[in-house]
C-alpha positions as CSV (number, residue, x, y, z in Angstrom):
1,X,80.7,69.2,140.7
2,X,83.4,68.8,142.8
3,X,85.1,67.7,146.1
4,X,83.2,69.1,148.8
5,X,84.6,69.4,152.8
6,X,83.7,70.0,155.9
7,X,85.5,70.4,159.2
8,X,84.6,68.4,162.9
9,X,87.0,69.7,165.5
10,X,87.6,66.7,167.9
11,X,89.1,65.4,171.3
12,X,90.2,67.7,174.0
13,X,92.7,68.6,171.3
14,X,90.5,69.6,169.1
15,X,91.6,67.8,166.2
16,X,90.4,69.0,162.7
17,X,88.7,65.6,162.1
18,X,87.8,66.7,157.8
19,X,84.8,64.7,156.1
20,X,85.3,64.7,152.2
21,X,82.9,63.9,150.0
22,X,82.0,63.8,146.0
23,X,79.2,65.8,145.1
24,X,78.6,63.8,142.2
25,X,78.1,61.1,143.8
26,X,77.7,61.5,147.8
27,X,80.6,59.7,148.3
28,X,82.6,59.8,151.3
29,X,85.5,59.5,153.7
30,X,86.6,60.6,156.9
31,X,90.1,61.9,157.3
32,X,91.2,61.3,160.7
33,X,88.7,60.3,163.2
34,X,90.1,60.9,166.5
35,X,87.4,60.4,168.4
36,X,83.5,62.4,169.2
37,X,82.3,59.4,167.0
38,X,78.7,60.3,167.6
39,X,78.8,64.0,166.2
40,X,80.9,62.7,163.2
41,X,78.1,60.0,162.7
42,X,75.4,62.9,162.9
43,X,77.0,65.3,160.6
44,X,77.4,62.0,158.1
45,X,73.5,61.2,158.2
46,X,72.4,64.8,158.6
47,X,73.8,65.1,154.7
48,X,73.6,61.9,153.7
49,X,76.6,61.0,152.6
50,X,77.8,57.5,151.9
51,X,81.1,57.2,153.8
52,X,83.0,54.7,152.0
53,X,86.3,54.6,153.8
54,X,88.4,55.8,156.4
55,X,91.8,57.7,155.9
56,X,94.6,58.4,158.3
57,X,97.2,60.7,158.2
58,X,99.2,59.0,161.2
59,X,98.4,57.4,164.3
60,X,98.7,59.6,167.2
61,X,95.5,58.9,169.5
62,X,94.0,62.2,168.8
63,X,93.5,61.5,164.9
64,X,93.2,57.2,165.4
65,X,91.4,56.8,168.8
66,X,87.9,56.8,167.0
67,X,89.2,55.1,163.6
68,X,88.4,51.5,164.2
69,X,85.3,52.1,166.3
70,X,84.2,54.0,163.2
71,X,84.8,51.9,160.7
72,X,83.2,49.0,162.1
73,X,80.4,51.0,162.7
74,X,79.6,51.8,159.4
75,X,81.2,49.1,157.4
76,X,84.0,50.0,155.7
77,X,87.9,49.8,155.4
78,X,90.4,52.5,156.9
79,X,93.2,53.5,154.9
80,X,96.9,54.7,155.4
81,X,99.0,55.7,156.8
82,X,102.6,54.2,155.5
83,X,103.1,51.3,157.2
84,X,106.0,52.4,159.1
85,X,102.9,54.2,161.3
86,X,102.6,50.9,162.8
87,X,104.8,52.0,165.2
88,X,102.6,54.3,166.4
89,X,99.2,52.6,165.8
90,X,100.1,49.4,168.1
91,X,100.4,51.8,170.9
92,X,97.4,53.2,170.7
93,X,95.9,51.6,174.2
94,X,99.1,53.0,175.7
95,X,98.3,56.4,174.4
96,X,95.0,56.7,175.2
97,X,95.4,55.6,179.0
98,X,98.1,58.5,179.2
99,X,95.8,61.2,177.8
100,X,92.9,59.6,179.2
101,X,91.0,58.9,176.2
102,X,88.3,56.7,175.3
103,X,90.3,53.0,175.3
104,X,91.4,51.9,171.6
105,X,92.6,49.1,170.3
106,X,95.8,48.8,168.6
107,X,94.9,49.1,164.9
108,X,95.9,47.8,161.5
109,X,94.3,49.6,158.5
110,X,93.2,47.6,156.0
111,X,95.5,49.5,153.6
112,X,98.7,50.7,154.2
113,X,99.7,53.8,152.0
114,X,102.8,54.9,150.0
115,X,104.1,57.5,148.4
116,X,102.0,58.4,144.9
117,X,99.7,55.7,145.7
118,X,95.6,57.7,145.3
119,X,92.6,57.2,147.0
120,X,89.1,57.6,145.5
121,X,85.6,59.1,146.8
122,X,83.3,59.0,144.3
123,X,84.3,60.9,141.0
124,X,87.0,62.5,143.2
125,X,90.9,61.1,143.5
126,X,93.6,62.3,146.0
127,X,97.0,61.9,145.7
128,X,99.1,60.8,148.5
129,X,102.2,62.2,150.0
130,X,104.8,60.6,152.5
131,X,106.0,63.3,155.0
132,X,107.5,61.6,157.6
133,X,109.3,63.8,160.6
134,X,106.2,64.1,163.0
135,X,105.9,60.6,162.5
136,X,107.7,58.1,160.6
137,X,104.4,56.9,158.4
138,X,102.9,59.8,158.5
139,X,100.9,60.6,154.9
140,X,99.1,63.9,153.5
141,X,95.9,63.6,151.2
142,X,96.0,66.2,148.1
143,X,93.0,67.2,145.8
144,X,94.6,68.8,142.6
145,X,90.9,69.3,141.3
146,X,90.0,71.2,144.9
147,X,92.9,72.8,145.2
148,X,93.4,71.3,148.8
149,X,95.6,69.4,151.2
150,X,94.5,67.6,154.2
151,X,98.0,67.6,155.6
152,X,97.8,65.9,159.3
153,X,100.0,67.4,162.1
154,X,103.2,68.3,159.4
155,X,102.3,72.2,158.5
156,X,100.3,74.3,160.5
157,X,99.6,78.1,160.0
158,X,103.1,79.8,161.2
159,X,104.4,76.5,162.6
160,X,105.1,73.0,162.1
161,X,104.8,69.6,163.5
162,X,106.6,68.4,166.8
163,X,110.0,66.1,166.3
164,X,110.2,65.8,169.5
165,X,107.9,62.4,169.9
166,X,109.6,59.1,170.2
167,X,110.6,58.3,165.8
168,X,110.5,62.4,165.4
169,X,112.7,63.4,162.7
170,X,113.3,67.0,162.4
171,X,115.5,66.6,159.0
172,X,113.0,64.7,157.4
173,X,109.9,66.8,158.5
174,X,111.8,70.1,156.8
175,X,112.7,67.8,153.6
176,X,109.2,66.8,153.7
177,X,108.0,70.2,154.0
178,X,109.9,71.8,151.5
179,X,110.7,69.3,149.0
180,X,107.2,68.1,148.5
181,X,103.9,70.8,150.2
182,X,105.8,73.5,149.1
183,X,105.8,71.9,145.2
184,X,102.6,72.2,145.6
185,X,100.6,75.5,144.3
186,X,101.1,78.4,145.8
187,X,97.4,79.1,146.8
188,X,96.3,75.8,147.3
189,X,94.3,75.5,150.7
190,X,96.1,73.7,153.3
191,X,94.1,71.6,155.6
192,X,95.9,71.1,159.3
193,X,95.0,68.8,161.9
194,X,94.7,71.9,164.2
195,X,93.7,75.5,164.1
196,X,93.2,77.7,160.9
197,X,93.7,76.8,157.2
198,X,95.9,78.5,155.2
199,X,97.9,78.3,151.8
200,X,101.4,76.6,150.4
201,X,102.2,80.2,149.6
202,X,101.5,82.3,152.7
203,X,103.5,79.5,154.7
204,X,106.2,79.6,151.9
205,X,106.2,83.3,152.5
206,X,105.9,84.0,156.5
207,X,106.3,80.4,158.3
208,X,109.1,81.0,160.7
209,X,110.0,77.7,160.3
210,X,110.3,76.6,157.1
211,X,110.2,79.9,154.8
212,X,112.2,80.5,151.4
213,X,114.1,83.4,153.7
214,X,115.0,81.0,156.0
215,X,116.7,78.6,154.0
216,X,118.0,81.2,151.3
């Protein structure tokens, strides 16, 4: 048994909204609900899982918008990011009337997340990661028994997360990068909030941004 996932691509931005779940135990959590709250919902009941929390990875509208709405709906708690997302997550009205989303409140998970704090789903426990630079709270979700990392908007395949956002950090988003994903193992799966997965080592390899060639 293990640590099953599957991906819901969300929002006009097409968010990679990941549902997690223990196959032990059909315990579950949803990692970043931006928003399409009604086709998360019906993946959720069409395996019959038992969501038992919500995780973020940080609180732009595109990975919050749908988090509260969510959670309320089913009953349960949302957790993360670090705390110092609230910077991001009380603007979350403001963000969604500039992209024209669906209107969200401002939110306050129930638990804030720090640095090698872990989150269980059934059987299943994931380690958690502060990477700030995107975002100043943001967090990243790691499955040592999966051999996966749900990583938010840090790492992408061949790029890496915008600085340029208000509490951007460039510095810190490379430190981040390569001082904690790339400890990581080389072929674990890296989960991104957009586009294709790919693996610690190919981005160690070939990521323009943050490869071993680049910074010798």
């Amino acid at each position: 048994m293990a640590l099953q996932l599957h991906v819901i691509p969300v929002t006009p931005f097409q968010q990679n909204c990941s549902v997690l779940w223990c196959d032990a135990t059909n315990e579950a959590a949803v990692v970043d609900a931006g928003g399409d709250i009604a086709r998360i919902r019906a993946f959720i009941e069409a395996k019959g899982l038992n969501v038992t929390k919500l995780l973020l990875t940080h609180g732009h509208i595109d990975h919050a918008g749908g988090a509260r709405a969510l959670a309320d709906a089913l009953g349960v708690q949302i957790e993360g990011p670090q705390r110092a997302e609230s910077f991001w997550l009380d603007q979350l009205p403001q963000q969604g009337q500039m992209f024209g989303f669906t209107p969200s409140p401002a939110l306050t998970p129930e638990r804030w997340l720090e640095e090698g704090d872990t989150v269980s789903i059934g059987n299943e426990v994931l380690e958690v990661l502060h990477c700030p630079g995107h975002t100043p709270g943001h967090v990243v979700f790691v499955s040592r028994a999966a051999n996966l990392c749900v990583v938010g908007d840090v790492l992408f395949q061949g790029s890496i997360g915008r600085t340029d956002f208000p509490m951007g950090n460039h510095e810190q988003l490379i430190a981040a990068i390569r001082g904690k994903l790339f400890a990581l193992p080389e072929d674990m799966t890296v989960v991104p909030g957009h586009g294709p997965f790919t693996t610690i080592g190919d981005e160690r390899r070939s990521n323009p941004f943050v490869a071993d060639r680049r910074y010798g």
